[in-house]
PyMOL CGO cylinders between C-alpha atoms (Angstrom):
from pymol import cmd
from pymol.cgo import CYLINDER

trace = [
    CYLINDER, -15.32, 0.50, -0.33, -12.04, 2.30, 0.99, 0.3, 1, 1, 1, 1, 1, 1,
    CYLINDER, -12.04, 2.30, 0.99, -9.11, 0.77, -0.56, 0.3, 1, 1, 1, 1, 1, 1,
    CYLINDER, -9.11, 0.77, -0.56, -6.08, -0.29, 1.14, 0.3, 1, 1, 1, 1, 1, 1,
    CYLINDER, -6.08, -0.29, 1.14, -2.86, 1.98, 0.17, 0.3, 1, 1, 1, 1, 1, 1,
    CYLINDER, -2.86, 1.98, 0.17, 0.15, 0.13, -0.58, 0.3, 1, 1, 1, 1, 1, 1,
    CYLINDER, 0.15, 0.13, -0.58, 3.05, 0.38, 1.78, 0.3, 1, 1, 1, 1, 1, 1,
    CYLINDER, 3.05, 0.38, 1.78, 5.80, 2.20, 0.03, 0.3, 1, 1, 1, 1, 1, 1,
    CYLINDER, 5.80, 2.20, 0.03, 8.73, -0.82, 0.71, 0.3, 1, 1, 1, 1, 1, 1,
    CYLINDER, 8.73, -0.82, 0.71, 6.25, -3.15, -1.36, 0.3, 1, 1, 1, 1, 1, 1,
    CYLINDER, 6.25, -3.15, -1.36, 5.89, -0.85, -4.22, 0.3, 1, 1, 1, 1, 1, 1,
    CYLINDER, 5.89, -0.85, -4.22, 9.61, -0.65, -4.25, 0.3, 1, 1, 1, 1, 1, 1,
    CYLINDER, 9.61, -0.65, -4.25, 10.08, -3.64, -4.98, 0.3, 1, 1, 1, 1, 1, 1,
    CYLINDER, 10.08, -3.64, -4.98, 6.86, -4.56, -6.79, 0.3, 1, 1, 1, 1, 1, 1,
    CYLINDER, 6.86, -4.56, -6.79, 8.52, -1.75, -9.07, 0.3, 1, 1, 1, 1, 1, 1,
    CYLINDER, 8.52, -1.75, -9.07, 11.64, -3.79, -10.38, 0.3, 1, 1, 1, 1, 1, 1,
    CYLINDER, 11.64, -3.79, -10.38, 9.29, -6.53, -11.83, 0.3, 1, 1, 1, 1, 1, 1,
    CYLINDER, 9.29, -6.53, -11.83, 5.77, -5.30, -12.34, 0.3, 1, 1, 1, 1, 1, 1,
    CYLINDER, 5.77, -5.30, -12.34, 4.87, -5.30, -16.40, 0.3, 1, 1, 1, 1, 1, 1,
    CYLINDER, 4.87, -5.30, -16.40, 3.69, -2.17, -18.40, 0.3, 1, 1, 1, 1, 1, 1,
    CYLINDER, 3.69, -2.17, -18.40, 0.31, -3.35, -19.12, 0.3, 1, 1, 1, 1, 1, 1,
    CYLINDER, 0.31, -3.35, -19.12, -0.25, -4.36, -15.20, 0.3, 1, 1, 1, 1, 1, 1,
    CYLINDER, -0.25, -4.36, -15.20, 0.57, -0.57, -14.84, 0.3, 1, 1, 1, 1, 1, 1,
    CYLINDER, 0.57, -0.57, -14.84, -1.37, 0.49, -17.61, 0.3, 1, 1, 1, 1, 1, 1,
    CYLINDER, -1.37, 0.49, -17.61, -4.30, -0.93, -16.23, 0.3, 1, 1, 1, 1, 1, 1,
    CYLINDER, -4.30, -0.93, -16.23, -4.02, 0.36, -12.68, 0.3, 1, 1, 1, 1, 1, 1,
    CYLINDER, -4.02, 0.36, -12.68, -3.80, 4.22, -14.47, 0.3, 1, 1, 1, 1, 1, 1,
    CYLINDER, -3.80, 4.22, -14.47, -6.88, 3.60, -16.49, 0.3, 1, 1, 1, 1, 1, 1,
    CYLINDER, -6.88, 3.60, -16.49, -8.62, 2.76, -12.90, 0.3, 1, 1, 1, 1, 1, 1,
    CYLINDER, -8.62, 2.76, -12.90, -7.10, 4.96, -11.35, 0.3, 1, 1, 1, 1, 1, 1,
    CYLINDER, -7.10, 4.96, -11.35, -8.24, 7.69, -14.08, 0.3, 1, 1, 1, 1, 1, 1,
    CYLINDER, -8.24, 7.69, -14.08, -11.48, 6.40, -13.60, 0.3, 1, 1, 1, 1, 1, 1,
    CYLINDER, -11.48, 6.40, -13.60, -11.91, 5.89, -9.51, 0.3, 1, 1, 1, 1, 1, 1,
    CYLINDER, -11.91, 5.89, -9.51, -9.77, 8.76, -7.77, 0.3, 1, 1, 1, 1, 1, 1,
    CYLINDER, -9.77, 8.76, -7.77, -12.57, 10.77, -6.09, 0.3, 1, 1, 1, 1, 1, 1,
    CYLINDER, -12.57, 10.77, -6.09, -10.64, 13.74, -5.64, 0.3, 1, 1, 1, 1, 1, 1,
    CYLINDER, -10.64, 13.74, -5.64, -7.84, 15.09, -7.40, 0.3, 1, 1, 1, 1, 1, 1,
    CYLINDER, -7.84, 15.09, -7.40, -7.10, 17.92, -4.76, 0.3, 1, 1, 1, 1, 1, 1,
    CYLINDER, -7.10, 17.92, -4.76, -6.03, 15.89, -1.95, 0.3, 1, 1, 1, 1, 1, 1,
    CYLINDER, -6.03, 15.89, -1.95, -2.39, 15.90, -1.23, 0.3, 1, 1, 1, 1, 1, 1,
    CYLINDER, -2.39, 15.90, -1.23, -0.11, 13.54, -2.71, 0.3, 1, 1, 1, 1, 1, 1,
    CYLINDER, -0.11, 13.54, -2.71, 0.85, 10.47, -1.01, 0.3, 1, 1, 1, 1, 1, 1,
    CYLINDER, 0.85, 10.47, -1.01, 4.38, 11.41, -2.23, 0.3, 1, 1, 1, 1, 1, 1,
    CYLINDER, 4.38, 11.41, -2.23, 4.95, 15.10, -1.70, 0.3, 1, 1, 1, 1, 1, 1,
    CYLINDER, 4.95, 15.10, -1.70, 2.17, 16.75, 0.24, 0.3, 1, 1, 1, 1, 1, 1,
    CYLINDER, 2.17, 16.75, 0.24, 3.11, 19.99, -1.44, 0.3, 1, 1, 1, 1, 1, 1,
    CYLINDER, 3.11, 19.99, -1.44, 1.49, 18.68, -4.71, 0.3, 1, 1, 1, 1, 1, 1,
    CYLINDER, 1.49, 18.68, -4.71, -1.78, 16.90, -5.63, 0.3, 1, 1, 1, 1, 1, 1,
    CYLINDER, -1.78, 16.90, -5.63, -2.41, 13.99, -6.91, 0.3, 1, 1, 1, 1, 1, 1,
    CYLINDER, -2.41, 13.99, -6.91, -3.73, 15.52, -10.10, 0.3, 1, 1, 1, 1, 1, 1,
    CYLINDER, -3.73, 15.52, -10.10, 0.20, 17.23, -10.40, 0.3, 1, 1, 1, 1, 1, 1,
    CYLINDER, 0.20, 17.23, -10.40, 1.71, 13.33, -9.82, 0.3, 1, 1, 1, 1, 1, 1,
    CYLINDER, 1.71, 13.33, -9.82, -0.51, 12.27, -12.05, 0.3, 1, 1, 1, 1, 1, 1,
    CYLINDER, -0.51, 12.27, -12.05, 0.40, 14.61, -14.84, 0.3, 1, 1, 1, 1, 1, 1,
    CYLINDER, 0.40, 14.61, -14.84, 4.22, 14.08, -13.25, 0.3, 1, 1, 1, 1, 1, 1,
    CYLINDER, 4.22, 14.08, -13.25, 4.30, 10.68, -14.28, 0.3, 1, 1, 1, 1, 1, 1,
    CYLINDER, 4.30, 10.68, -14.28, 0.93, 8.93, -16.15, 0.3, 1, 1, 1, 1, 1, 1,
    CYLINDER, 0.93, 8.93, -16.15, -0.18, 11.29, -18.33, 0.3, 1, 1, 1, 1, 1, 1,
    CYLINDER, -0.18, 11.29, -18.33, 2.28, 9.86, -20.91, 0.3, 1, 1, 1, 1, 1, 1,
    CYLINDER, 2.28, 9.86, -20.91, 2.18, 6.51, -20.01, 0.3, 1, 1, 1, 1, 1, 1,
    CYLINDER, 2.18, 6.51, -20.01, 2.80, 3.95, -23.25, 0.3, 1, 1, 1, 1, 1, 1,
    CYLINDER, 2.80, 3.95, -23.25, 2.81, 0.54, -22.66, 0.3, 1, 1, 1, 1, 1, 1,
    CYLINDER, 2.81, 0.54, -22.66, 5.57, -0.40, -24.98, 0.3, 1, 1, 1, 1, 1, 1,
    CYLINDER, 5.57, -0.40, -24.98, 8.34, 1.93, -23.65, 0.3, 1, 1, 1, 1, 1, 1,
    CYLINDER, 8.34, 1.93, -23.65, 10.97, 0.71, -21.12, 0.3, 1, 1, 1, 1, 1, 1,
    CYLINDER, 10.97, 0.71, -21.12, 10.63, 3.04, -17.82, 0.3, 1, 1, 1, 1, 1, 1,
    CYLINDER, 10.63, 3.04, -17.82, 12.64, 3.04, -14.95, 0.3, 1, 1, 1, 1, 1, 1,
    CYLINDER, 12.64, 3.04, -14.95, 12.11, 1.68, -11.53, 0.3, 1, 1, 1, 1, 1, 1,
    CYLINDER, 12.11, 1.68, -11.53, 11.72, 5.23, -9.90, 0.3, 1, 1, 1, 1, 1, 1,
    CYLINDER, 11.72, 5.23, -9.90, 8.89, 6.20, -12.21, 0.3, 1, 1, 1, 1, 1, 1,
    CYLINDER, 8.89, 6.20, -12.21, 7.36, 2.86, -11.63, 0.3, 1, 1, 1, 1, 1, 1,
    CYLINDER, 7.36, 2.86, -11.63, 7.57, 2.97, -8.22, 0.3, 1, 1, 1, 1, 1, 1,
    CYLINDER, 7.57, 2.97, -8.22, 6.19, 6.62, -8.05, 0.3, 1, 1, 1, 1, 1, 1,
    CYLINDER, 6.19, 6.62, -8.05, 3.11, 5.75, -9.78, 0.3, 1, 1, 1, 1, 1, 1,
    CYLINDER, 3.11, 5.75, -9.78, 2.54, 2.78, -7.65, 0.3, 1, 1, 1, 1, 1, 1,
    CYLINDER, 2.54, 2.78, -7.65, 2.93, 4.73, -4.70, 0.3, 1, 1, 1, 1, 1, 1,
    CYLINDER, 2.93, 4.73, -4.70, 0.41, 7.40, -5.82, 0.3, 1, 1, 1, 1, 1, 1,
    CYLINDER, 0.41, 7.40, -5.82, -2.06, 5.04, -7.56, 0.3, 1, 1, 1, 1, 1, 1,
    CYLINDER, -2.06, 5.04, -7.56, -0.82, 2.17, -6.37, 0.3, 1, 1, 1, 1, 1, 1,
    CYLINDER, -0.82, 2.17, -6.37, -4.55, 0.78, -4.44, 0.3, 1, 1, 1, 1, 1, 1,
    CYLINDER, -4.55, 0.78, -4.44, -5.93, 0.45, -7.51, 0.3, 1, 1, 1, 1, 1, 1,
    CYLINDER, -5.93, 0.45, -7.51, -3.72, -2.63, -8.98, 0.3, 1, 1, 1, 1, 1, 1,
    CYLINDER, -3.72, -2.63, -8.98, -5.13, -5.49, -9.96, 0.3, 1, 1, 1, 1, 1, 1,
    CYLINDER, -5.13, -5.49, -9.96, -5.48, -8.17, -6.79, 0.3, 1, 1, 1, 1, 1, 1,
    CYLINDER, -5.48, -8.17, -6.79, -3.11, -10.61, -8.01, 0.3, 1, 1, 1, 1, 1, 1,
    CYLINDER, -3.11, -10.61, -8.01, -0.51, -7.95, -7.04, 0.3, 1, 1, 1, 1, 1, 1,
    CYLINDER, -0.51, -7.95, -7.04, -1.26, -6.95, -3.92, 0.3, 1, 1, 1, 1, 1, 1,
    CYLINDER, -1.26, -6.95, -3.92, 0.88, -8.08, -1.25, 0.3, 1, 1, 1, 1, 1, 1,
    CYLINDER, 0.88, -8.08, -1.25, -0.50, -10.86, 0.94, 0.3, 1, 1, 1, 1, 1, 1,
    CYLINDER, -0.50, -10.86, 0.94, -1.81, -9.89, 4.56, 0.3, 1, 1, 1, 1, 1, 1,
    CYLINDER, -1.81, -9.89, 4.56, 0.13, -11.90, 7.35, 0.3, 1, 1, 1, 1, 1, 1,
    CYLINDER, 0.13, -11.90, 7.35, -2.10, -14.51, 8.84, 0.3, 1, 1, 1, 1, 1, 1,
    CYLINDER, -2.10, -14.51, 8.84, -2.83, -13.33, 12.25, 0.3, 1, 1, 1, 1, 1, 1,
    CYLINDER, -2.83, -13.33, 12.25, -1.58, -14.72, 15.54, 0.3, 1, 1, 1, 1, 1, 1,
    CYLINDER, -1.58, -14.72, 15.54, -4.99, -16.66, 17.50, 0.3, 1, 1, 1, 1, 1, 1,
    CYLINDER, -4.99, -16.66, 17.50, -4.59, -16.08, 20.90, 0.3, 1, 1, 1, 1, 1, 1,
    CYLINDER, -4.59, -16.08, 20.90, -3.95, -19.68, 23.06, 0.3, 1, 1, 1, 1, 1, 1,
    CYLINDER, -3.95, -19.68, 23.06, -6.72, -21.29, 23.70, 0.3, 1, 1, 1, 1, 1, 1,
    CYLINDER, -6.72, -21.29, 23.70, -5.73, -22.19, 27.55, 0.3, 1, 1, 1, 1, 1, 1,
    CYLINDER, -5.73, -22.19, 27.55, -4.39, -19.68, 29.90, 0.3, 1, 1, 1, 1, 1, 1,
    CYLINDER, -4.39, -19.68, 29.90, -1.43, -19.66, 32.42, 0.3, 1, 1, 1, 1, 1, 1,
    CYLINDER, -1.43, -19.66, 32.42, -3.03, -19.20, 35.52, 0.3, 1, 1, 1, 1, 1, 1,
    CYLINDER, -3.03, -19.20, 35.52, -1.65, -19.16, 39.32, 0.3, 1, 1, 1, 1, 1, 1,
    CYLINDER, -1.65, -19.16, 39.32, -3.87, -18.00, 42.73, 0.3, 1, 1, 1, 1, 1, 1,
    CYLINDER, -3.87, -18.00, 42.73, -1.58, -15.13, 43.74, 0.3, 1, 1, 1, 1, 1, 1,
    CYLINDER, -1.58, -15.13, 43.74, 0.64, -16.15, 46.87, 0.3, 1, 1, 1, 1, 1, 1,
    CYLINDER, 0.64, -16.15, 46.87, -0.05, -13.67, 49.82, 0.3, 1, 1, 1, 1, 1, 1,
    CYLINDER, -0.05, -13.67, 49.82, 1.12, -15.35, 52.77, 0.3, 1, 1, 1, 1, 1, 1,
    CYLINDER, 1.12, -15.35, 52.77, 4.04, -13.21, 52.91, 0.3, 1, 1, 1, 1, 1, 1,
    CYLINDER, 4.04, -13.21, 52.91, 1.93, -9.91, 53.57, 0.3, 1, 1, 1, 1, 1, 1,
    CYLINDER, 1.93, -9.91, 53.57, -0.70, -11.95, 55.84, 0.3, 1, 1, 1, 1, 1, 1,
    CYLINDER, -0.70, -11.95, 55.84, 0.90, -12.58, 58.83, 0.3, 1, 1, 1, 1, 1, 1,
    CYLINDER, 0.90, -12.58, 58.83, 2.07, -8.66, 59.13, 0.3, 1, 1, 1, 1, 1, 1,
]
cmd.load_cgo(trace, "trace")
């Protein structure tokens, strides 16, 4: 199952409030579930995921007090594998109406010529 990549807006501001041990468990999936560490970052396609990684989780401690930026970074790198309950919620989608407008097109202007 692919999973869905987080826009980066969201984890900006999912950064500012999410907890350590939310994070915490979203690198220890993450460590687990990344299929390839050679791909190109999400952040700077210059460096792999495996260099973000050691950038900004390999140190990870769950009672220090980080900053948004390094939050945000590792949510925007690693950030499909959060837990659900943190995942922003997809906009109910717009049903198409049920009748539609419909008028016999008028051509009695090119008829008589």
């Amino acid at each position: 199952m692919k999973l869905k990549i987080l826009p980066k807006r969201y984890c900006r501001e999912l950064s500012k409030t999410v907890p350590n041990d939310v994070l915490l468990k979203l690198i220890l999936r993450a460590m687990d579930e990344v299929p390839d560490w050679t791909k190109p970052s999400r952040a700077n396609k210059g460096l792999t995921r495996a260099v973000n990684w050691n950038y900004f989780c390999k140190d990870f401690d769950v009672d220090e007090k980080y900053s948004p930026v390094r939050k945000y970074r590792i949510l925007e790198e690693f950030g499909e594998y959060i837990s659900d309950e943190y995942k922003p919620v997809p906009k109910a989608k717009r049903e198409a109406p049920s009748t539609v407008a419909h008028f016999e097109p008028d051509f009695s202007k090119f008829k008589n010529k």
